[in-house]
N, C-alpha and C positions, 0 to 999 in steps of 0.2 A: 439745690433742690428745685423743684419743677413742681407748679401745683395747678390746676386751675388755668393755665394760661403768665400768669404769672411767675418770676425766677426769684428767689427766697436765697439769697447771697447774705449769710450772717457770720460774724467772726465773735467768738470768745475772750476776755479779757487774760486768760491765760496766753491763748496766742498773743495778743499786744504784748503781755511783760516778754514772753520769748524772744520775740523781734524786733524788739524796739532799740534795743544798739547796734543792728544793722540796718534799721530805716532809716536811723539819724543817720550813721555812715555812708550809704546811699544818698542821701539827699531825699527821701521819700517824707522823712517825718524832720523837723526842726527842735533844737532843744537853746532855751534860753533859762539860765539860772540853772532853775531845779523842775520847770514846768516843759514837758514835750509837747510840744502841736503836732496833729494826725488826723489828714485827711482821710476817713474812712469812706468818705462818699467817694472822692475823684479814684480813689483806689479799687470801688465796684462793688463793694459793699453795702448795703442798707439797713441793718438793724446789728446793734452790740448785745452779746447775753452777759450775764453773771458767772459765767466758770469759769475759776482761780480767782486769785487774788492780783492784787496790783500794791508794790512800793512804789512806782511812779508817780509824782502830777502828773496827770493829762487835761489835756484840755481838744476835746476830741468832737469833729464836727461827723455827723449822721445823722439818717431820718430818723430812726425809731433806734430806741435801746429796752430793753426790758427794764422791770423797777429794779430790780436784784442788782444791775448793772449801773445804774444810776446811783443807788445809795453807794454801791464799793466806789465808786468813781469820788463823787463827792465826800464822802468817810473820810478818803488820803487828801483832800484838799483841794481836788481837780475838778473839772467842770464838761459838760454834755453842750455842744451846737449843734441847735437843728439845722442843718443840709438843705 
């Protein structure tokens, strides 16, 4: 999305559960234990929403998440870095 001057690059936490065993496979995202690390900044990303759900830990670095996205994240266990 294009607004203003500004580019509005945001992904859904449905998308992460989708992709998230081919990031780890790729080497994009890291998995230790039971917690995935996920760089959604260096990936081009800026802001996480709340649609779906997540089984995963994440521990997931961005600038901005919505609250919807926040509380599911932390619910399962996981944690939001700010970028």
């Amino acid at each position: 999305m294009f607004c203003c001057g500004i580019e509005n690059n945001s992904i859904n936490l449905k998308t992460i559960e989708e992709m998230c065993d081919a990031w780890v496979a790729d080497g994009i995202a890291t998995k230790k234990g039971k917690i995935v690390s996920l760089n959604l900044q260096s990936m081009g990303y800026d802001k996480l929403l709340g649609t779906g759900s997540t089984k995963q830990l994440y521990k997931l670095t961005i600038n901005a998440a919505s609250a919807k996205a926040v509380e599911k994240i932390e619910a399962a266990g996981g944690e939001i870095l700010n970028g």
